[in-house]
MOPAC internal coordinates of N, CA, C and O (Angstrom, degrees):
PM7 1SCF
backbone

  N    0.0000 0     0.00 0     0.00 0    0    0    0
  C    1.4389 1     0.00 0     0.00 0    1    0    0
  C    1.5220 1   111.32 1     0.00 0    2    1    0
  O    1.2310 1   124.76 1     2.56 1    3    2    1
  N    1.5746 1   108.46 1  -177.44 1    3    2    1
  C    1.5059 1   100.59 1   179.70 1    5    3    2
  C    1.5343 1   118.95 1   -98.94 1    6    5    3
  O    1.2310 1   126.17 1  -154.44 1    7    6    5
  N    1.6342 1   105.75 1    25.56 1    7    6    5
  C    1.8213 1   104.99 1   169.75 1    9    7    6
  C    1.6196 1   112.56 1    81.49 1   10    9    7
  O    1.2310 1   119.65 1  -155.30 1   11   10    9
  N    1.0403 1   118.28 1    24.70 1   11   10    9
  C    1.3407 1   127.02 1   178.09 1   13   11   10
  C    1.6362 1   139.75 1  -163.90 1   14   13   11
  O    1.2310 1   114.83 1   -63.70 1   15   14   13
  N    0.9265 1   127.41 1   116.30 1   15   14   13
  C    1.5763 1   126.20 1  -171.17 1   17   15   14
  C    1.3897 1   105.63 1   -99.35 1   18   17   15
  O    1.2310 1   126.56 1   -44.28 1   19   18   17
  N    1.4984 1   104.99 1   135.72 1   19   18   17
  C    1.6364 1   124.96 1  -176.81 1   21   19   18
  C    1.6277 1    95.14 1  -101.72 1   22   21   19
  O    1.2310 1   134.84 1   -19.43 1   23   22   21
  N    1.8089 1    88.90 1   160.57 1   23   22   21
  C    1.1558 1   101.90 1   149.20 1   25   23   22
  C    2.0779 1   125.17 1  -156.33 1   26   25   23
  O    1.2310 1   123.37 1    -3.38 1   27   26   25
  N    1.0489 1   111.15 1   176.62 1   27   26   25
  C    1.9576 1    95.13 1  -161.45 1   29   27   26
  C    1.4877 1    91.51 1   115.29 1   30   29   27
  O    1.2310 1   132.27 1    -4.33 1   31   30   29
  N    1.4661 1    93.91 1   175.67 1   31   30   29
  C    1.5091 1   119.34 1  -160.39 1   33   31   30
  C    1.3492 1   120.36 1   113.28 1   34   33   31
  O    1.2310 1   127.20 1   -42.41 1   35   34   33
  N    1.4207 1   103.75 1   137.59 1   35   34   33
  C    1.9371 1    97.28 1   178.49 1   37   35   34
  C    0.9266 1   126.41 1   -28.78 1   38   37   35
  O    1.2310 1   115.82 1   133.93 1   39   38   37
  N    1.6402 1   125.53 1   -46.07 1   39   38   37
  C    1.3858 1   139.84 1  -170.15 1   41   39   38
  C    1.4490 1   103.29 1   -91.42 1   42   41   39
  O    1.2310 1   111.74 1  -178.85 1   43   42   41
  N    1.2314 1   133.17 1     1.15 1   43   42   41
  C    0.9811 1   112.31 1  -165.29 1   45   43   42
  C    2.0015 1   119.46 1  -155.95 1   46   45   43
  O    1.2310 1   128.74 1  -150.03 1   47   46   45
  N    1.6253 1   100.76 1    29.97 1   47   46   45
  C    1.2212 1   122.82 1  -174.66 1   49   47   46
  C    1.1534 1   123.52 1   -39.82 1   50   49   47
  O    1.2310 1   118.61 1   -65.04 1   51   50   49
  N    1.8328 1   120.25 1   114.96 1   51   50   49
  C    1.1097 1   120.26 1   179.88 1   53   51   50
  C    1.4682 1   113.69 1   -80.98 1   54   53   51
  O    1.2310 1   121.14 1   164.30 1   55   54   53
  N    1.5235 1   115.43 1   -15.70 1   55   54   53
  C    1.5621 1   119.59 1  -160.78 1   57   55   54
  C    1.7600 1   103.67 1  -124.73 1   58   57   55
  O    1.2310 1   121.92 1   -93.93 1   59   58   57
  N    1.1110 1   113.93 1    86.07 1   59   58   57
  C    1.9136 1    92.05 1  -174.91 1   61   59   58
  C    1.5761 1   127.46 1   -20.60 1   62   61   59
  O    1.2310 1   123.14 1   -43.60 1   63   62   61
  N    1.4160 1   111.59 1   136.40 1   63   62   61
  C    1.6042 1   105.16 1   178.10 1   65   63   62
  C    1.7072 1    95.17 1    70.83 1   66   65   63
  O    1.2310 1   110.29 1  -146.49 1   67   66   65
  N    1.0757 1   135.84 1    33.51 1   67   66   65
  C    1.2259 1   116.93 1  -177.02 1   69   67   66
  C    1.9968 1   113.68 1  -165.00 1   70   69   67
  O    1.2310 1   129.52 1   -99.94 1   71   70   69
  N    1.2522 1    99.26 1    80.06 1   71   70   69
  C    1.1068 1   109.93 1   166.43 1   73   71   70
  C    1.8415 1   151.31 1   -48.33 1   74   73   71
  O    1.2310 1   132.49 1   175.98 1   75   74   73
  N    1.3481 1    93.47 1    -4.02 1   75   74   73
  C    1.2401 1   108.32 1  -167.35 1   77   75   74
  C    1.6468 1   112.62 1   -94.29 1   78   77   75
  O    1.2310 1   124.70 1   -21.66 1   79   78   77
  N    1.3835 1   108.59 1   158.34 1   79   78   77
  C    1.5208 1   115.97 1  -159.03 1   81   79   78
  C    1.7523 1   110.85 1   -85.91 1   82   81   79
  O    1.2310 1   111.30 1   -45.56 1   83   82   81
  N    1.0939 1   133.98 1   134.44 1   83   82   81
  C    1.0711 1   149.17 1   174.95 1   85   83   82
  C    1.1235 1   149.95 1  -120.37 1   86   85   83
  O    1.2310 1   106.56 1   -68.85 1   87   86   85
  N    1.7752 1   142.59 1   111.15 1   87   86   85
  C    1.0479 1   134.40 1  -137.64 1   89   87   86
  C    1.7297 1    87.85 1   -95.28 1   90   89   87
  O    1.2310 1   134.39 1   -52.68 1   91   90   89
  N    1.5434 1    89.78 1   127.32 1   91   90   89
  C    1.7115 1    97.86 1   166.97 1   93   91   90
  C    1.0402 1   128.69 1  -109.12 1   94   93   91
  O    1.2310 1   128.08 1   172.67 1   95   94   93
  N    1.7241 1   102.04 1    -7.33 1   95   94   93
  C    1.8964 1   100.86 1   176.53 1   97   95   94
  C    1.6662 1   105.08 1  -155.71 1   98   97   95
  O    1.2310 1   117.94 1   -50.45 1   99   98   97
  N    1.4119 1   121.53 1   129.55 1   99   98   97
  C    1.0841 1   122.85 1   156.24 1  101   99   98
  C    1.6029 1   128.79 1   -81.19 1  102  101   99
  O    1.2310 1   120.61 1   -61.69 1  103  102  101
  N    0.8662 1   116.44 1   118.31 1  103  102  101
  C    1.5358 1   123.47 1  -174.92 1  105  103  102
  C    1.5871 1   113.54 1   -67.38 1  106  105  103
  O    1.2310 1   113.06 1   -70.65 1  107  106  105
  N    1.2092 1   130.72 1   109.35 1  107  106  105
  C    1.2404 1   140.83 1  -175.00 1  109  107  106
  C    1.6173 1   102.46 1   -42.88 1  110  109  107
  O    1.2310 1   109.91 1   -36.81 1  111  110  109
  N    1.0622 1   136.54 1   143.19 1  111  110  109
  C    1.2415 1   143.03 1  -143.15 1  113  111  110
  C    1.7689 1   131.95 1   -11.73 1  114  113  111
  O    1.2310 1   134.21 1  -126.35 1  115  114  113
  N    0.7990 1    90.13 1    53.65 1  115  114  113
  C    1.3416 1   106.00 1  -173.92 1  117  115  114
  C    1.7119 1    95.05 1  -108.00 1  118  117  115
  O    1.2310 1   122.43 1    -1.87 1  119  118  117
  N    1.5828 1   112.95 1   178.13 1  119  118  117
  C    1.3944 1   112.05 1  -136.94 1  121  119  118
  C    1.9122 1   101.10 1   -83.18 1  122  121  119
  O    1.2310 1   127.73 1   156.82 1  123  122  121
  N    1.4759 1   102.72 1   -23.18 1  123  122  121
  C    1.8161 1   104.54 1   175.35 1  125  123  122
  C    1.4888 1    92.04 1   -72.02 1  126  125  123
  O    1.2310 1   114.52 1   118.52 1  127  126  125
  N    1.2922 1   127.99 1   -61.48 1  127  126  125
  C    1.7079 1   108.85 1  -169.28 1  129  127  126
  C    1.1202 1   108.17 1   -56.29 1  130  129  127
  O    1.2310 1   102.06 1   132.14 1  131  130  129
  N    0.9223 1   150.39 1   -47.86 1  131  130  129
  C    1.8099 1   154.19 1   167.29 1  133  131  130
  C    1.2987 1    82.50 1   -25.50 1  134  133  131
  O    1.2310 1   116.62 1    84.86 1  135  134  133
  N    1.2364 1   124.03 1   -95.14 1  135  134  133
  C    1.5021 1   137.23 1  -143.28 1  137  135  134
  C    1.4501 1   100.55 1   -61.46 1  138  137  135
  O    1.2310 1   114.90 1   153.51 1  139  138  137
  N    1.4707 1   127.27 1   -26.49 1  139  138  137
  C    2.0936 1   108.39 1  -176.68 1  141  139  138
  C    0.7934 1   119.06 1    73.14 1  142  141  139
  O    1.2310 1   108.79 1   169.34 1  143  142  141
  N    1.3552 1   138.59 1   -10.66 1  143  142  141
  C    1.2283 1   129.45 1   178.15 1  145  143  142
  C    1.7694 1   132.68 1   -87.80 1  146  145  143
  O    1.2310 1   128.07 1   149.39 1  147  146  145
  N    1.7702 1   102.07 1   -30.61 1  147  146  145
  C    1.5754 1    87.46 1  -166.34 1  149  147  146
  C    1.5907 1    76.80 1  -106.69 1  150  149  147
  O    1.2310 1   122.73 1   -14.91 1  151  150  149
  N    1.5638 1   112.37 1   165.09 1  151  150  149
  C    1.2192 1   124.66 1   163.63 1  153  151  150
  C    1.4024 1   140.18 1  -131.82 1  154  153  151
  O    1.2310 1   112.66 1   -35.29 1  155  154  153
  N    1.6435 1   131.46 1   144.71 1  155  154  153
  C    1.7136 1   109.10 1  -165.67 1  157  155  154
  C    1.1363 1   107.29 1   -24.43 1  158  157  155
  O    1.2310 1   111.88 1    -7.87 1  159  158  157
  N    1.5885 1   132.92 1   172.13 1  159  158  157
  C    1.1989 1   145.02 1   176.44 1  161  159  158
  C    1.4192 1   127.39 1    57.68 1  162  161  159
  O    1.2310 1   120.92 1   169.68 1  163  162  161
  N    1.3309 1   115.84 1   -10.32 1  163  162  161
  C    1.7105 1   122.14 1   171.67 1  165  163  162
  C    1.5502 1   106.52 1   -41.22 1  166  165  163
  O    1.2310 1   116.87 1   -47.51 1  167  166  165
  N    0.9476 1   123.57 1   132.49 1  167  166  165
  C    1.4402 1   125.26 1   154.93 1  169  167  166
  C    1.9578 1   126.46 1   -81.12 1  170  169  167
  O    1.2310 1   117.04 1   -84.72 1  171  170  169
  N    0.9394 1   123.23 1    95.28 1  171  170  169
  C    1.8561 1   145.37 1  -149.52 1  173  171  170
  C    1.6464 1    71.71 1   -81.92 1  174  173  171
  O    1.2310 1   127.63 1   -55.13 1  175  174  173
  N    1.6802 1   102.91 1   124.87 1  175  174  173
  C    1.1799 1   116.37 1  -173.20 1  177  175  174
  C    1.5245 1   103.66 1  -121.15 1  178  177  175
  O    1.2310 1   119.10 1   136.41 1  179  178  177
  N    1.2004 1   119.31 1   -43.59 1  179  178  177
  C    1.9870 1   123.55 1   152.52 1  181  179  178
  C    1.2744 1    88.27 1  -152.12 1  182  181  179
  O    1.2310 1   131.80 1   -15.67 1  183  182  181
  N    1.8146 1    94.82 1   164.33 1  183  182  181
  C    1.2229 1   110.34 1   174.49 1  185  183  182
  C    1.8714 1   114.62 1  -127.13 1  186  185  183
  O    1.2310 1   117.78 1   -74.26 1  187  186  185
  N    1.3803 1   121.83 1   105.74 1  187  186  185
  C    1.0998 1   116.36 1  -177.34 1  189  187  186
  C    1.2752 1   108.60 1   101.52 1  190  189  187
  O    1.2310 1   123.30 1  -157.49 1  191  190  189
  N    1.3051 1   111.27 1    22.51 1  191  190  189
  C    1.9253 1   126.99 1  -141.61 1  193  191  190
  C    1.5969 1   124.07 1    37.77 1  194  193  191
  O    1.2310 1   120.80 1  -173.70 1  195  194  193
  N    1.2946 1   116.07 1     6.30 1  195  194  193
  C    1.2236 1   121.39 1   158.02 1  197  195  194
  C    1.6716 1   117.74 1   -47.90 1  198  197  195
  O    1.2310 1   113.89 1   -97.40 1  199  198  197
  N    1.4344 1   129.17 1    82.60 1  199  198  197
  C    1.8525 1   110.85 1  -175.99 1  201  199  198
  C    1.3936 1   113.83 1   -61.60 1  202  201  199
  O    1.2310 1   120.06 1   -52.85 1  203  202  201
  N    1.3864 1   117.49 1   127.15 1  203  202  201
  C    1.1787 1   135.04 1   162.51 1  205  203  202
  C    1.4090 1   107.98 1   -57.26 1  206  205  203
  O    1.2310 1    89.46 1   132.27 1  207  206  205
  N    1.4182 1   167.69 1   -47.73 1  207  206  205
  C    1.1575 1   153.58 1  -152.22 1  209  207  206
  C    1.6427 1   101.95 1   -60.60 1  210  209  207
  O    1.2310 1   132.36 1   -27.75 1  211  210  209
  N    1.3940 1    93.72 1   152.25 1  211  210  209
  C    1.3122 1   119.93 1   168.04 1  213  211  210
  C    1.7890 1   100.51 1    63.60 1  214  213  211
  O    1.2310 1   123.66 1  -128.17 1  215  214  213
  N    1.8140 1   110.58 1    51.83 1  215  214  213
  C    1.3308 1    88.62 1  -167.52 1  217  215  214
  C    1.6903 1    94.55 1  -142.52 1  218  217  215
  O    1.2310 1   118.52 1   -62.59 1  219  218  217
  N    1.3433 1   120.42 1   117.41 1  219  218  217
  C    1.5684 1   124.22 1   161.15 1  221  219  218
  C    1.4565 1   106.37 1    11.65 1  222  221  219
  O    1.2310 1   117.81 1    13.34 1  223  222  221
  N    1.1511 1   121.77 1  -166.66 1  223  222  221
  C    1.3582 1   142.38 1  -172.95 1  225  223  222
  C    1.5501 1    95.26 1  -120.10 1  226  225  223
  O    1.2310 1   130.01 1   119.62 1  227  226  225
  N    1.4501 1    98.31 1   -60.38 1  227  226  225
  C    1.6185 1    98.18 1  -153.49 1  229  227  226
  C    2.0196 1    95.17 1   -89.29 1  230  229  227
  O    1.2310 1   125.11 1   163.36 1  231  230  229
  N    1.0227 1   107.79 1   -16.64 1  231  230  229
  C    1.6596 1   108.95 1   170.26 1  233  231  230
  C    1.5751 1    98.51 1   -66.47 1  234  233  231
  O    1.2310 1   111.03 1   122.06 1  235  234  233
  N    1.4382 1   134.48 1   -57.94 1  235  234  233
  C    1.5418 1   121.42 1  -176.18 1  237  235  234
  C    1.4112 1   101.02 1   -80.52 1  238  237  235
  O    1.2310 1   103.41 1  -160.19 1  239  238  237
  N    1.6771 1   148.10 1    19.81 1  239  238  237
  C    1.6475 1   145.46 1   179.02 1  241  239  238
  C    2.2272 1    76.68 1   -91.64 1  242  241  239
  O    1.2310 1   133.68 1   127.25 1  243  242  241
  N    2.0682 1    91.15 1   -52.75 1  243  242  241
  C    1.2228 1    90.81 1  -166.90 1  245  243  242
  C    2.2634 1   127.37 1   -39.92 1  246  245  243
  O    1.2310 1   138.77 1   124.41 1  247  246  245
  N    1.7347 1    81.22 1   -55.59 1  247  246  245
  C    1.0558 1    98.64 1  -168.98 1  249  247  246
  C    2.1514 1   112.00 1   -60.52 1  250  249  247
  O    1.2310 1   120.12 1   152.72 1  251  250  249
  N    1.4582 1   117.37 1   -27.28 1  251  250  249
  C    1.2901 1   110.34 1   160.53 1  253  251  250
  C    1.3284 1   129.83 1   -50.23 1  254  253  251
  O    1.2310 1   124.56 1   132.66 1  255  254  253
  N    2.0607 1   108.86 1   -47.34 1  255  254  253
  C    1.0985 1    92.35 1  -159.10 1  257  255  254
  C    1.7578 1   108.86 1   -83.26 1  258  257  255
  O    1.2310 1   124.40 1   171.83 1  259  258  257
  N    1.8522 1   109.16 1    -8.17 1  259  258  257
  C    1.3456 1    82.50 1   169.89 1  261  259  258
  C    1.4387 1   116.46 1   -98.52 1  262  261  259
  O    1.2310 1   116.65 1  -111.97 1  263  262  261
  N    1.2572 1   123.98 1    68.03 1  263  262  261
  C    1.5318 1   123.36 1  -163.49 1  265  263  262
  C    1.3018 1    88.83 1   -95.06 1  266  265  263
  O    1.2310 1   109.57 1   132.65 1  267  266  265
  N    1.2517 1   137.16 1   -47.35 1  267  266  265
  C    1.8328 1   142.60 1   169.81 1  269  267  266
  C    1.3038 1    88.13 1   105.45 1  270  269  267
  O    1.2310 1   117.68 1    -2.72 1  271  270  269
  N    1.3863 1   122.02 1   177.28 1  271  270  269
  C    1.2005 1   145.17 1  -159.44 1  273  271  270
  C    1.5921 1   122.93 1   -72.96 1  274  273  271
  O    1.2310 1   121.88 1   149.01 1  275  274  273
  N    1.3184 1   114.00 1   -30.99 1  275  274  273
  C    1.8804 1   109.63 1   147.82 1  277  275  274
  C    1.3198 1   123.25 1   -87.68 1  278  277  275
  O    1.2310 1   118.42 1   -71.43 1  279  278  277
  N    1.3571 1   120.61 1   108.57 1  279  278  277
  C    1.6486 1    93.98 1   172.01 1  281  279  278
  C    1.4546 1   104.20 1  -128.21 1  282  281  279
  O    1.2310 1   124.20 1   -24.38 1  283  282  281
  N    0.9050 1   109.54 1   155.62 1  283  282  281
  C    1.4998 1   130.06 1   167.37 1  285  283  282
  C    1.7957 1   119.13 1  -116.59 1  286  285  283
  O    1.2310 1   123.82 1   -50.56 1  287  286  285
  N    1.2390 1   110.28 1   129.44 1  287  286  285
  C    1.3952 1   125.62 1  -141.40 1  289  287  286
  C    1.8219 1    95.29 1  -137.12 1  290  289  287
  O    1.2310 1   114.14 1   -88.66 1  291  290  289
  N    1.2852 1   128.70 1    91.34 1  291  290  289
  C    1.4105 1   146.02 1   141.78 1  293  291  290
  C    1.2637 1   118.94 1   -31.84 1  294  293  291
  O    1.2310 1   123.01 1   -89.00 1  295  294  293
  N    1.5879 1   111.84 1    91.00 1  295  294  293
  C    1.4520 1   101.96 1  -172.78 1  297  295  294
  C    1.8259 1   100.57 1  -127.11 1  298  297  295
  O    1.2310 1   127.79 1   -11.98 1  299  298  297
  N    1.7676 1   102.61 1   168.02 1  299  298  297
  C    1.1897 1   120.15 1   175.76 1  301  299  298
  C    1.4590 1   120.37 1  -111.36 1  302  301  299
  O    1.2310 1   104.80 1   -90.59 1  303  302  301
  N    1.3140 1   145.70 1    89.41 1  303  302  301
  C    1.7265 1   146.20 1  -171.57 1  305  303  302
  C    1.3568 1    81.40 1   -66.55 1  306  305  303
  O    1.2310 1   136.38 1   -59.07 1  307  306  305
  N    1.6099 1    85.88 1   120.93 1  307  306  305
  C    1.3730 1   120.71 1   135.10 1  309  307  306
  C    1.4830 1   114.37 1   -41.09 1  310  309  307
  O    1.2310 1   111.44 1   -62.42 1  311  310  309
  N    1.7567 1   133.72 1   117.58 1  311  310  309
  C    1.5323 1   130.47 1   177.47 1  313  311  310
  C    1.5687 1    81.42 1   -92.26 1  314  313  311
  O    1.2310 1   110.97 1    97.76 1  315  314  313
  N    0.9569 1   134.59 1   -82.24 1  315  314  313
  C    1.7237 1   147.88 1  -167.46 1  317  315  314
  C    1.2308 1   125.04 1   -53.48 1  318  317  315
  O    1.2310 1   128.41 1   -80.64 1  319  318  317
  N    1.7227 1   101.42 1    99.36 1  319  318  317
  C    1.7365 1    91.36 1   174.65 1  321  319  318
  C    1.3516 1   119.13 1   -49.24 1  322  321  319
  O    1.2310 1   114.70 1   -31.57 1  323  322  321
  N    2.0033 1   127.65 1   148.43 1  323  322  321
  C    1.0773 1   101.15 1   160.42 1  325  323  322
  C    1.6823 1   112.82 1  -125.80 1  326  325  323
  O    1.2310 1   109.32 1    10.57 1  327  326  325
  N    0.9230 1   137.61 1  -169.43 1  327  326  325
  C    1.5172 1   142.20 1   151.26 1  329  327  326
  C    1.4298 1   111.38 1   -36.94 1  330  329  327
  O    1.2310 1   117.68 1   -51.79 1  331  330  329
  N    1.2399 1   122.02 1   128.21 1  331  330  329
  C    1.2139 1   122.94 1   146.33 1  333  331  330
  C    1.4857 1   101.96 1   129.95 1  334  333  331
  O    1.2310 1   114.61 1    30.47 1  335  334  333
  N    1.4994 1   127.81 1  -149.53 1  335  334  333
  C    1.6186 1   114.99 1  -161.65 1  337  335  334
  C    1.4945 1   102.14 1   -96.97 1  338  337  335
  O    1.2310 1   119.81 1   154.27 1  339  338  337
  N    1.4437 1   117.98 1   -25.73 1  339  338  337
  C    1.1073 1   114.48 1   170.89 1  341  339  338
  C    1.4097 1   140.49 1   -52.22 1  342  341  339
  O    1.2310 1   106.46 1   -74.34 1  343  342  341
  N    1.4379 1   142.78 1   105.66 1  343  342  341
  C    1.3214 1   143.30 1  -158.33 1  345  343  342
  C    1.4881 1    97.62 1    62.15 1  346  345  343
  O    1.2310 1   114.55 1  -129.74 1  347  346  345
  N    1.1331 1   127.93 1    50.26 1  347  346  345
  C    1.7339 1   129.98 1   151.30 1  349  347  346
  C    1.1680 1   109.32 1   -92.62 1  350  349  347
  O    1.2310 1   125.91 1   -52.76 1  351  350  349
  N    1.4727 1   106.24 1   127.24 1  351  350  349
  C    1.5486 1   121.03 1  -171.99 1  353  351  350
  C    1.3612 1   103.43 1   -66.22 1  354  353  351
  O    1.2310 1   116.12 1   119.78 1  355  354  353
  N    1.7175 1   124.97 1   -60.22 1  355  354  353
  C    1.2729 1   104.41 1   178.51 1  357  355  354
  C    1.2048 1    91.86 1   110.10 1  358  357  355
  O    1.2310 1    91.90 1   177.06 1  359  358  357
  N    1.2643 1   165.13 1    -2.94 1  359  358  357
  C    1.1606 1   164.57 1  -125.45 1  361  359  358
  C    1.4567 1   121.48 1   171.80 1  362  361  359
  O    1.2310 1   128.35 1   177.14 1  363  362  361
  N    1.2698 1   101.52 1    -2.86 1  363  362  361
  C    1.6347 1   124.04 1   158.77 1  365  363  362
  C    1.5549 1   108.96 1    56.70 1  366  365  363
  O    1.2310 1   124.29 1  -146.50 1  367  366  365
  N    1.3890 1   109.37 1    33.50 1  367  366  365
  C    1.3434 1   131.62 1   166.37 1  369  367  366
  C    1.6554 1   110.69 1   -94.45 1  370  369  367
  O    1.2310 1   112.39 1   -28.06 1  371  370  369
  N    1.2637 1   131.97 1   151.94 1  371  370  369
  C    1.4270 1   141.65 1   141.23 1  373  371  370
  C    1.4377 1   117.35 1   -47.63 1  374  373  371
  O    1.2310 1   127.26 1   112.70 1  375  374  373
  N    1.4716 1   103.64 1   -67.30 1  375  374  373
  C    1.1954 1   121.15 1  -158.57 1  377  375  374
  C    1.6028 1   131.03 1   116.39 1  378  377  375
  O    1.2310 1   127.07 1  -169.60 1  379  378  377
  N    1.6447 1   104.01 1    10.40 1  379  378  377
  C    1.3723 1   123.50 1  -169.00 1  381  379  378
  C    1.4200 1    84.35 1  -137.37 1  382  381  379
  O    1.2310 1   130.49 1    -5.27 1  383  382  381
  N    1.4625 1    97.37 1   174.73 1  383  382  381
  C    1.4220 1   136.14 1  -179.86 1  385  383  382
  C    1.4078 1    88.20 1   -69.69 1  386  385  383
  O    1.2310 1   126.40 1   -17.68 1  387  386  385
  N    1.6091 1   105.30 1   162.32 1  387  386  385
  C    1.7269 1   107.63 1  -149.99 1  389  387  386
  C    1.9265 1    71.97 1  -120.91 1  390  389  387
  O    1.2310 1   116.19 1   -50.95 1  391  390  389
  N    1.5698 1   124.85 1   129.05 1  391  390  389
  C    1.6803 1   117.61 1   163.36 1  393  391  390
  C    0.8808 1   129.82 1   -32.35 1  394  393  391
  O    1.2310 1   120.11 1   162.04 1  395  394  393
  N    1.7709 1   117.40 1   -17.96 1  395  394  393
  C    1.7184 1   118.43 1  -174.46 1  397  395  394
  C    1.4178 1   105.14 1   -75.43 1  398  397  395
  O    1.2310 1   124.84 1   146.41 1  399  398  397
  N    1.5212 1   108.31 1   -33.59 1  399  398  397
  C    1.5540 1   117.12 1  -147.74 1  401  399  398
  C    1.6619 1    98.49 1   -85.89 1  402  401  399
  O    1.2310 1   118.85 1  -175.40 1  403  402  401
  N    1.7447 1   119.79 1     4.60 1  403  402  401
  C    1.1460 1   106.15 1  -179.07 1  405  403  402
  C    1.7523 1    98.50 1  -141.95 1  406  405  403
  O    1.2310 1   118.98 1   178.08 1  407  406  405
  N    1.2990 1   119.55 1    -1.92 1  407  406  405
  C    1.2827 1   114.02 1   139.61 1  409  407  406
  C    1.3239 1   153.75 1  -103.52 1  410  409  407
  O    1.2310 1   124.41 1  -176.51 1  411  410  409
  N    1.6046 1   109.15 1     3.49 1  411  410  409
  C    0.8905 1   135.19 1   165.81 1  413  411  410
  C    1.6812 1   121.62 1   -39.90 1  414  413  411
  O    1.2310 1   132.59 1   105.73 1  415  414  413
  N    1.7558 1    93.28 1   -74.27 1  415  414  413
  C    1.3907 1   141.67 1   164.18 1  417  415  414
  C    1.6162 1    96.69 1   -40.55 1  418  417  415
  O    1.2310 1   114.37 1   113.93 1  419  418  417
  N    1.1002 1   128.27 1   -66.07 1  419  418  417
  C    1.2893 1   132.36 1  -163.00 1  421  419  418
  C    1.6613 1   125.64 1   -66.21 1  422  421  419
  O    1.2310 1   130.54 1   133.22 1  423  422  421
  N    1.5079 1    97.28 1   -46.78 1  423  422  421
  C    1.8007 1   112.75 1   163.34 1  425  423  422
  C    1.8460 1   100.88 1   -72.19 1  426  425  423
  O    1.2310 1   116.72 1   145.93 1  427  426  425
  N    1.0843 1   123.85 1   -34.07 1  427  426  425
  C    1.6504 1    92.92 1  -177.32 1  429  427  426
  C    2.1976 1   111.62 1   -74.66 1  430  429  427
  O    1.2310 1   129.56 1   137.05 1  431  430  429
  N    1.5377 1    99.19 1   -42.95 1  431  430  429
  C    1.1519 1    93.39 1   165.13 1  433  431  430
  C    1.7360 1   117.07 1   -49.75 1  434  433  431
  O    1.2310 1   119.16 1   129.99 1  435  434  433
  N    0.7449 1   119.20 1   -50.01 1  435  434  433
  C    1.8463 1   122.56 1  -165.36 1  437  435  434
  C    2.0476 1    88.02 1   -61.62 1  438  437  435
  O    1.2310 1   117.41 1   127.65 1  439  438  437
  N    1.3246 1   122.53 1   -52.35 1  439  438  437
  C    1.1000 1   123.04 1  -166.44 1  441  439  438
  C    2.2043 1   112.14 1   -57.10 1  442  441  439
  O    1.2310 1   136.56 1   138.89 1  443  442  441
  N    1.7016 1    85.55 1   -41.11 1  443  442  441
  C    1.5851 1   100.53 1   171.87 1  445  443  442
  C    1.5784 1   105.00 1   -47.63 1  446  445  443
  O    1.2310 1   137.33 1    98.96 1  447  446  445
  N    1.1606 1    84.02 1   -81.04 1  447  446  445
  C    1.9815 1    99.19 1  -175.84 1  449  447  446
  C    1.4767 1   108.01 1   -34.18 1  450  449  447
  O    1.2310 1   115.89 1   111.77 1  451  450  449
  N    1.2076 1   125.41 1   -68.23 1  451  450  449
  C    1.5731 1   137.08 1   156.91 1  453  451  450
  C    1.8556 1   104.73 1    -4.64 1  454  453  451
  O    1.2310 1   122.71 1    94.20 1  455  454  453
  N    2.0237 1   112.41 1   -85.80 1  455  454  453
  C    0.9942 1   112.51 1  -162.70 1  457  455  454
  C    1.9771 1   101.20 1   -73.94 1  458  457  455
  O    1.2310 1   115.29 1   173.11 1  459  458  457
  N    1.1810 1   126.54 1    -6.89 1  459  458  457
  C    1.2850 1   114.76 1  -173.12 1  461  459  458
  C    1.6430 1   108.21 1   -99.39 1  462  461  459
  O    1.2310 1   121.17 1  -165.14 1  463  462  461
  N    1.4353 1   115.37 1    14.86 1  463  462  461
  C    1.2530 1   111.69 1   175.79 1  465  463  462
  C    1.4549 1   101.65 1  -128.29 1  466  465  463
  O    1.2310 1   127.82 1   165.08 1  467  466  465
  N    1.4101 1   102.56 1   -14.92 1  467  466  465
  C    1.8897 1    92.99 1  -179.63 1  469  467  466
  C    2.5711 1    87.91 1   -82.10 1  470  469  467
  O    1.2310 1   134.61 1   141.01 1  471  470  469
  N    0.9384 1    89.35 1   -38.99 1  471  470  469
  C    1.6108 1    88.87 1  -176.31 1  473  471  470
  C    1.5820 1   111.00 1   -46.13 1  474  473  471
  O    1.2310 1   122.58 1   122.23 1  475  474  473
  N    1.1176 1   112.66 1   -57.77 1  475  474  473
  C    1.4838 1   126.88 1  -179.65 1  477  475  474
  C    2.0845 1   106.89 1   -61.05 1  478  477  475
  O    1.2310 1   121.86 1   145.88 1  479  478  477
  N    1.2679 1   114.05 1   -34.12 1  479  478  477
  C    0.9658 1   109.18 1  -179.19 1  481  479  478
  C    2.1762 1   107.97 1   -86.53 1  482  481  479
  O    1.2310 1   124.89 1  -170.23 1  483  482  481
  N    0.9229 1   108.22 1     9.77 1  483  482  481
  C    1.4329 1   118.31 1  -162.40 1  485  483  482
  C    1.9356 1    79.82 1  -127.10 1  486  485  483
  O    1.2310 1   106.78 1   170.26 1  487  486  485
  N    0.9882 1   142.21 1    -9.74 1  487  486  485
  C    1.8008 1   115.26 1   157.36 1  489  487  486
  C    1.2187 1   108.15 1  -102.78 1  490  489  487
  O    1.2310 1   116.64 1  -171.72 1  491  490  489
  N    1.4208 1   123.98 1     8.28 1  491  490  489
  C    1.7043 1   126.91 1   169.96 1  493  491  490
  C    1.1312 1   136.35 1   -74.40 1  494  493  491
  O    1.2310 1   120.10 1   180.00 1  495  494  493

């Protein structure tokens, strides 16, 4: 296969109001992880220039597996993380600096400065 499981389709909407097909899993070395390029959450826009909209679930499962051995795959990146399994890190990270790690740091300095200026003003 081509290393990846979709999901979407008329019948089978992953996004309310939103019919379109979606890669939900890359298969650890299989031929999309090889290649780097598409990633969970891509939105599969045609495949082979075949457009996927307005298309079953198992009619676009259909239409991958007979894509044959070159395919070229029209996709849309996701900019916006959203809720749900799609683009979940898995690792229970954001992906940003965590608030502790920059106020932490910040209240002990402010506290330094604090006791080293009331000290200095107390041998005057």
């Amino acid at each position: 296969g081509l290393g990846f499981n979709i999901v979407g389709g008329t019948d089978q909407q992953y996004i309310s109001n939103d019919s379109s097909i979606y890669v939900s899993r890359i298969k650890k070395d299989g031929a999309a992880y090889l290649d780097g390029r598409l990633q969970e959450g891509d939105k599969i826009l045609a495949v082979n220039g075949r457009d996927l909209k307005d298309l079953r679930h198992k009619d676009a499962v259909e239409l991958f597996r007979n894509a044959g051995y070159d395919v070229s795959l029209k996709i849309q990146r996701r900019l916006q993380p959203q809720n749900g399994p799609v683009g979940h890190r898995g690792d229970g990270e954001s992906g940003g600096l965590p608030l502790a790690a920059i106020l932490v740091p910040g209240v002990a300095l402010a506290a330094a400065v604090i006791w080293i200026l009331l000290r200095y003003r107390q041998r005057m």
